[in-house]
N, CA and C of each residue as an Amber inpcrd file, in Angstrom:
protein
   183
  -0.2110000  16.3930000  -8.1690000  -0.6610000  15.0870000  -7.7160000
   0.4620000  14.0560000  -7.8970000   0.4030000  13.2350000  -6.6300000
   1.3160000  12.2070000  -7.1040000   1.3670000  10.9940000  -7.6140000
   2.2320000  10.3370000  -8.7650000   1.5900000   9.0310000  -9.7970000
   2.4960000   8.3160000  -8.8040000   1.8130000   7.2940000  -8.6240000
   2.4810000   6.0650000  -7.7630000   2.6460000   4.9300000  -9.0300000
   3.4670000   3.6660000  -8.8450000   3.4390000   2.9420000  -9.9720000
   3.5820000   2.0070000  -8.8040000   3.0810000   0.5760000  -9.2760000
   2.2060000  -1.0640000  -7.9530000   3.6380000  -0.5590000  -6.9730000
   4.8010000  -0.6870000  -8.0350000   6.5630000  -0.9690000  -6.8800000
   6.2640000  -0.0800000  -5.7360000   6.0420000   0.9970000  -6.0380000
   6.4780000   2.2810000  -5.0550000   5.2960000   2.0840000  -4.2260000
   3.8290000   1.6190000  -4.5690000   3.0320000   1.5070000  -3.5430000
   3.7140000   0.4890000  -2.4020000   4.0890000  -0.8320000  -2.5700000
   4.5540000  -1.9700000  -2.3250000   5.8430000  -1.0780000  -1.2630000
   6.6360000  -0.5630000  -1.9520000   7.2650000   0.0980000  -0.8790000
   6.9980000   0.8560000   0.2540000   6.2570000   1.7470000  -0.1640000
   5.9430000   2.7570000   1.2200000   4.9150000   1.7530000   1.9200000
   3.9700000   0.7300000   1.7630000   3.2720000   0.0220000   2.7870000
   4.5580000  -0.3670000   3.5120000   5.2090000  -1.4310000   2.7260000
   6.4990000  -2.1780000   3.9510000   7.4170000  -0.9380000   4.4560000
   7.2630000   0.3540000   4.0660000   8.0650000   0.8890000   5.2230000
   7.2990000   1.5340000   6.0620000   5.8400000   1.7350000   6.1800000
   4.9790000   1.5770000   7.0280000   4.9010000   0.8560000   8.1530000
   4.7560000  -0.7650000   7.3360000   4.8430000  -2.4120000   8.1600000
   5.9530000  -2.3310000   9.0560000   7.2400000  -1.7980000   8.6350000
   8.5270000  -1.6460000   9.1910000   8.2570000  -1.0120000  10.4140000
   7.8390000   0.4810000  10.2610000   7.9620000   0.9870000  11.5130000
   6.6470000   0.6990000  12.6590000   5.7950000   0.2900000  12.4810000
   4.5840000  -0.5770000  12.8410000   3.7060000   0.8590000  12.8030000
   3.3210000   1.6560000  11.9000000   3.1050000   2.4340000  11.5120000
   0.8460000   1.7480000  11.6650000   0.1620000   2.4700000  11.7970000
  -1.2100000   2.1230000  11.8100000  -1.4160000   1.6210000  10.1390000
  -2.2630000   0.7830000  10.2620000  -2.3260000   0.1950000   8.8070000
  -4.1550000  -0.0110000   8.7280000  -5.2020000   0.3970000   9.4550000
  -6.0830000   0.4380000   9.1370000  -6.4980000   1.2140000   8.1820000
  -7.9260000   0.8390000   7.6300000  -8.4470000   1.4030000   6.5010000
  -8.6980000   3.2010000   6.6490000  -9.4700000   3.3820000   7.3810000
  -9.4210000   4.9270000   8.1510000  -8.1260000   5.4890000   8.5020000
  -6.9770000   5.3360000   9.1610000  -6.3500000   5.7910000   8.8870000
  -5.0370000   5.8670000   7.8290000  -5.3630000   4.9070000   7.1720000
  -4.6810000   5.2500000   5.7910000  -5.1410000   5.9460000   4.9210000
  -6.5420000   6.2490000   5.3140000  -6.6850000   7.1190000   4.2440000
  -6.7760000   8.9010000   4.7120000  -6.4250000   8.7160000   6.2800000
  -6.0310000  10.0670000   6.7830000  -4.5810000  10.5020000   6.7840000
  -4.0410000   9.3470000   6.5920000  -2.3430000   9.7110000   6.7610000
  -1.7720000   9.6290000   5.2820000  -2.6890000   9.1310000   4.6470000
  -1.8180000   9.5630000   2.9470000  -3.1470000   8.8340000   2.1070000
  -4.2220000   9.6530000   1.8880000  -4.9890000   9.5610000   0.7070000
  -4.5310000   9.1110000  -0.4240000  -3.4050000   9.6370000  -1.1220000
  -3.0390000   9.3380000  -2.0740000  -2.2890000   7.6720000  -2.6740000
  -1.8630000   7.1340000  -1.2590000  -1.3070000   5.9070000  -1.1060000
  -2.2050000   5.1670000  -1.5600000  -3.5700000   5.3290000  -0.4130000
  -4.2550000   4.4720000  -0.0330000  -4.8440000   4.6860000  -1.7600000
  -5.6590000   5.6670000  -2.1400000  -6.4880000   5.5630000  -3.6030000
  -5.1050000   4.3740000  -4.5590000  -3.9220000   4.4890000  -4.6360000
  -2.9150000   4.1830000  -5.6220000  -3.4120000   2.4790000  -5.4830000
  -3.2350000   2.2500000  -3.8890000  -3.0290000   0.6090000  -3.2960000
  -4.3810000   0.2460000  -3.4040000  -5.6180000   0.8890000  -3.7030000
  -6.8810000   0.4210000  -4.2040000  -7.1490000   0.3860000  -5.3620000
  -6.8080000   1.1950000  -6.2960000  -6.1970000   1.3840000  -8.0920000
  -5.6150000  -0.1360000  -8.3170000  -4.2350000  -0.3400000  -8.1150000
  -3.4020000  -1.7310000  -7.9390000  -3.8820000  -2.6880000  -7.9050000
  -4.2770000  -2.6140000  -6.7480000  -4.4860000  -4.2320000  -6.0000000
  -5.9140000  -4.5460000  -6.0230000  -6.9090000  -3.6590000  -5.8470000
  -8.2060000  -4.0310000  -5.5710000  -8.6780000  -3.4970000  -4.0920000
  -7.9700000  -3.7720000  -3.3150000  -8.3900000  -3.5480000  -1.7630000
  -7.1190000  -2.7930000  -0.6020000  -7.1320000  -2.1380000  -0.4210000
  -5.9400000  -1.5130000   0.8830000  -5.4270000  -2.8920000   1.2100000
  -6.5050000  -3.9710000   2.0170000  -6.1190000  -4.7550000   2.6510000
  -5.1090000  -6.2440000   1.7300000  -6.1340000  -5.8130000   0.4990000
  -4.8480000  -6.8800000  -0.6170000  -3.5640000  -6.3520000  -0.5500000
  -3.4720000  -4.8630000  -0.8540000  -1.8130000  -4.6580000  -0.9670000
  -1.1150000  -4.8790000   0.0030000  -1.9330000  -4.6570000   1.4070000
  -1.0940000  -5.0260000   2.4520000  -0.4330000  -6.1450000   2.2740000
  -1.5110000  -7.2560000   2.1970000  -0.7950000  -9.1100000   2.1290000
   0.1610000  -9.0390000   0.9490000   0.2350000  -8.2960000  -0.1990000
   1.2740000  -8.2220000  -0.9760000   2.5690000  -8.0030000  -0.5570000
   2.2380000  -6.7660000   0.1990000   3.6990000  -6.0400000   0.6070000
   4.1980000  -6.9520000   2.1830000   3.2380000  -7.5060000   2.4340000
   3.7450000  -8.5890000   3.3590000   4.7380000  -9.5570000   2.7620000
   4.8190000  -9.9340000   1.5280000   5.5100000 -11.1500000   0.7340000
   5.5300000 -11.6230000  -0.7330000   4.6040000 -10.8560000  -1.4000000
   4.2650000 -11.2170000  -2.4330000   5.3010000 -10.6540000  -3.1830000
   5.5660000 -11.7120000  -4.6960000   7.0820000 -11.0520000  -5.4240000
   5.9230000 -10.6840000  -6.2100000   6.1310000  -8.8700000  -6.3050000
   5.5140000  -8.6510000  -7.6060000   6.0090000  -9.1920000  -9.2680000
   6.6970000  -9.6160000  -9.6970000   6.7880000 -10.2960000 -10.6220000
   6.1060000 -11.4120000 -10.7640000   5.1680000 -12.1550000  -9.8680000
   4.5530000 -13.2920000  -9.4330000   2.8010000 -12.8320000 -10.1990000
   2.7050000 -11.7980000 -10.1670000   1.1160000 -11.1010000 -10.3980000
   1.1360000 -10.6280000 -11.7580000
């Protein structure tokens, strides 16, 4: 299994965001379960980490 830590979630969304990669709830959790459980662990919501990894300095949280 893989341990994600908030950074590395924060990363693979924006290189997601980058390639305009699907970012809905359903398919994030078909294209990497494990992301999506990490970025709901984290943040609270898929859709919070998104707005994070949109801009947020994690040192700020």
């Amino acid at each position: 299994m893989v341990t994600w830590t908030p950074e590395q979630v924060i990363f693979a969304i924006r290189i997601r965001l980058h390639y305009s990669a699907p970012m809905d709830v359903d398919r994030a959790k078909g294209i990497d379960s494990h992301l999506y459980e990490a970025a709901c662990e984290y943040f609270g919501t898929w859709e919070l980490a998104i707005e994070v990894a949109q801009g947020t300095d994690l040192n700020t949280l």
